[in-house]
N, C-alpha and C positions, 0 to 999 in steps of 0.2 A: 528397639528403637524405631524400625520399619512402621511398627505396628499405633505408635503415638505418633508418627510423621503424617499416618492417614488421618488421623483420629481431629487433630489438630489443623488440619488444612480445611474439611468441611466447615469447623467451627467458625473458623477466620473467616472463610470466604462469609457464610450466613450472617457472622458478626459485621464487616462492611456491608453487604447489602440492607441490613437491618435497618444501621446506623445512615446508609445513605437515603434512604425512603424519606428520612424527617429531616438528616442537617445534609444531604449530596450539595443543595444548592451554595452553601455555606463552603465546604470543603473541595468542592471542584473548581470553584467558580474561579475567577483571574482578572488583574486587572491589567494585565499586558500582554498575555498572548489568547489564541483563539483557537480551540484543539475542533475538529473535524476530524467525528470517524462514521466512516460509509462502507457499503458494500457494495462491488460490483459482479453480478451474476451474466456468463457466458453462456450459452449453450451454441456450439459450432454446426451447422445444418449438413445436408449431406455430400456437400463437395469434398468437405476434409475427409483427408484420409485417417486419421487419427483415432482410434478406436472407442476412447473415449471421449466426448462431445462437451462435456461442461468444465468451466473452471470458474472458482471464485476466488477474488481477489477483496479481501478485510484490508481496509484502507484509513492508518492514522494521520491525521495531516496538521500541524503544529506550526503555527505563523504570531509574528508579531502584531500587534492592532495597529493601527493608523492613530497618528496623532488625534485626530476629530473629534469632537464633542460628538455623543447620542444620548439621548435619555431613553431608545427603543432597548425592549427587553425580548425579542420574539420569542416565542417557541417554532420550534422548526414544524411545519404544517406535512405533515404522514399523507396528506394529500394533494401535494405538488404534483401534479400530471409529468412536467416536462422531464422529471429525473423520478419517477416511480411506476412509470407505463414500460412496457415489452416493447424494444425499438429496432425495427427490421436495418443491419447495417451492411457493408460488404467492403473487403480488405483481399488485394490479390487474386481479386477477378471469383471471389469465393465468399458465400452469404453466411451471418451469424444472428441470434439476437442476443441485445442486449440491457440488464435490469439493473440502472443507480439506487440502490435505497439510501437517503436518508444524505444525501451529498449535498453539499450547501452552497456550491459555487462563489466559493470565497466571502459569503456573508459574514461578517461580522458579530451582528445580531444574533444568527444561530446559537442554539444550546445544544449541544450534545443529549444525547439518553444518558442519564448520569448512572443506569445502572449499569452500561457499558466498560465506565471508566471505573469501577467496583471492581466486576468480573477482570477486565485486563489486567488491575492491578495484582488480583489473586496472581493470576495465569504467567504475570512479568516472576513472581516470586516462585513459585515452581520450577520454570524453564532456567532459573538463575542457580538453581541447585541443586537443579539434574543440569547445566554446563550449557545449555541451548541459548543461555542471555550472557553476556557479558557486561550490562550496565545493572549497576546497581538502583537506579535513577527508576521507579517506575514510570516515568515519565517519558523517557526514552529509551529505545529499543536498540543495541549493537549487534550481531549475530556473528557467530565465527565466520569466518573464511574458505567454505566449504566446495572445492571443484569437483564437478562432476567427474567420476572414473569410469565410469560405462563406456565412455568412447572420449577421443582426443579433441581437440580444439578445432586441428583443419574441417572432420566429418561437420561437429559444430558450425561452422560457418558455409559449408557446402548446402545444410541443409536447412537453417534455419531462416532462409528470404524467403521461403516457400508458408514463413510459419504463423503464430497469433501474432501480434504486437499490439499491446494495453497502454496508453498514454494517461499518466496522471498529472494534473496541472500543479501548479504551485501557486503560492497563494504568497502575496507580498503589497506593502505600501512603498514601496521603495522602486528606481527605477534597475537597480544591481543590488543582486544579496547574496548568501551564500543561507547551504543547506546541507545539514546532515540525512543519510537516509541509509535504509538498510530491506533488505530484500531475501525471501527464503521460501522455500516450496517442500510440500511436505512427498511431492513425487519423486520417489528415486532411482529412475527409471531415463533421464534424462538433466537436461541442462538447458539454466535460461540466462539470453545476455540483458545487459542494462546498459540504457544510457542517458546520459541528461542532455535533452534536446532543445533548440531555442525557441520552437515552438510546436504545435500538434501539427502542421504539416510536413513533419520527418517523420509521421508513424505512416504514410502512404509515399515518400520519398525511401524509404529505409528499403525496399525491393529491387531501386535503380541506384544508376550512379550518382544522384542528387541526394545522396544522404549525408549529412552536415549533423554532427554532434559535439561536445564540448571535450578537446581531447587530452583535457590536460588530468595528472594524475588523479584516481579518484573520483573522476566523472564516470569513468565508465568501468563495466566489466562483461566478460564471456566468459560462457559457459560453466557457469555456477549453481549447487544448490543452495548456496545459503552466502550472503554478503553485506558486507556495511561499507561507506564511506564518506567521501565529504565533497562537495565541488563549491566553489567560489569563482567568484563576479559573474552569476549568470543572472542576464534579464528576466523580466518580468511575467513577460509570455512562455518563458519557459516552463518545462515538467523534465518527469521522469518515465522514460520507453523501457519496458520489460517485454519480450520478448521468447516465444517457445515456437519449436519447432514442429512440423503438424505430425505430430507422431506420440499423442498423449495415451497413455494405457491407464486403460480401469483403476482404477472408478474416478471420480468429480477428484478434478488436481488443485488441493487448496493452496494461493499464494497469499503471504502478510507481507505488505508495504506499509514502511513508517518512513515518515518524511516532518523535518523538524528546522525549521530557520534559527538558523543559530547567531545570525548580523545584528 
């Protein structure tokens, strides 16, 4: 059975990338929401203590369109300077740089690499029956509910103001929505918090007392490897803050965020 479960998955995957080269534009396409997927590559310079320096975070981002007429079709330009350049930044008195590929800052117009959304959907079907997905939806992504047991919650919160903290925006025409998202780290070595914050300046607020997040159930969590939930009526400026402590071990710590407006 093992032996046609391999057999049969190359097929499939080949089979969608095949079929998505000539009809993806047909079969991905949407006439009401707008899927955004980017990568954001870390590498932490030498003030971290953390022994390993890099983290990438694959980022699905799923929003409603705006009522608005367009007749623009862009393709998303692989040469946008502002979010494909190395950008020197510093978090906690401590330097990183950091690489957007392929982030579309809430464009509309943007088109995804449709053989992304190929590949994810293989990858959604696998993780769904070896137990890692819980939605059936390739569309959206649920993860179990996974807390870190390497160490307890208090160590967690002693040590993690010290740590990375990655702000992803949300994307919305509305001035209050609501959002599904789900979060998981293939490091199992530690634990990261989340939260959905009202806007990007609670990822440099989150060190002092001036840290303000959405507290109602679902918005947030600690010290997890792997998590899904839901937060409701949050503005427009908001996103979602993931969070590790500077204490990442070998090798490159991969995180998947999926983020999905469900209003």
């Amino acid at each position: 059975m093992n032996k046609i479960f391999y057999v049969i998955i190359p097929v499939l995957a080949f089979s969608i990338i095949f079929v998505n080269m000539f009809f993806g534009h047909l079969i991905f396409a949407s006439e009401t929401q707008v899927v955004n997927k980017y990568s954001v590559y870390v590498h932490l310079l030498s003030e971290w203590q953390s022994d390993s320096k890099n983290i990438i975070f694959e980022v699905t981002n799923t929003w409603h369109k705006s009522d608005k007429i367009s007749d623009v079709n862009h393709v998303f330009d692989a040469e946008f300077k502002e979010y494909n350049e190395n950008q020197l930044h510093e978090i906690n008195g401590k330097s990183y740089v950091e690489l957007k590929h392929e982030f579309s800052n809430c464009q509309e117009e943007w088109q995804p690499m449709l053989y992304r959304k190929a590949v994810d959907a293989v990858r959604h079907e696998i993780e769904y029956v070896q137990g890692q997905q819980l939605s059936t939806d390739p569309s959206v992504s649920v993860y179990p509910d996974i807390q870190n047991k390497n160490y307890d919650n208090l160590e967690q919160q002693l040590t993690i103001k010290n740590g990375y903290a990655q702000f992803f925006p949300i994307c919305t025409s509305q001035d209050a929505t609501s959002y599904d998202y789900s979060v998981k780290t293939d490091n199992k070595d530690l634990g990261f918090d989340v939260y959905f914050v009202s806007s990007y300046l609670e990822r440099e607020n989150f060190v002092n007392s001036k840290f303000d997040y959405y507290t109602e159930s679902g918005c947030y969590a600690q010290n997890k490897q792997s998590y899904s939930g839901t937060c409701n009526n949050i503005k427009k400026d908001s996103g979602l803050l993931v969070i590790f402590p500077d204490n990442l071990k070998p090798w490159t710590t991969k995180v998947t965020v999926n983020l999905y407006e469900n209003n």
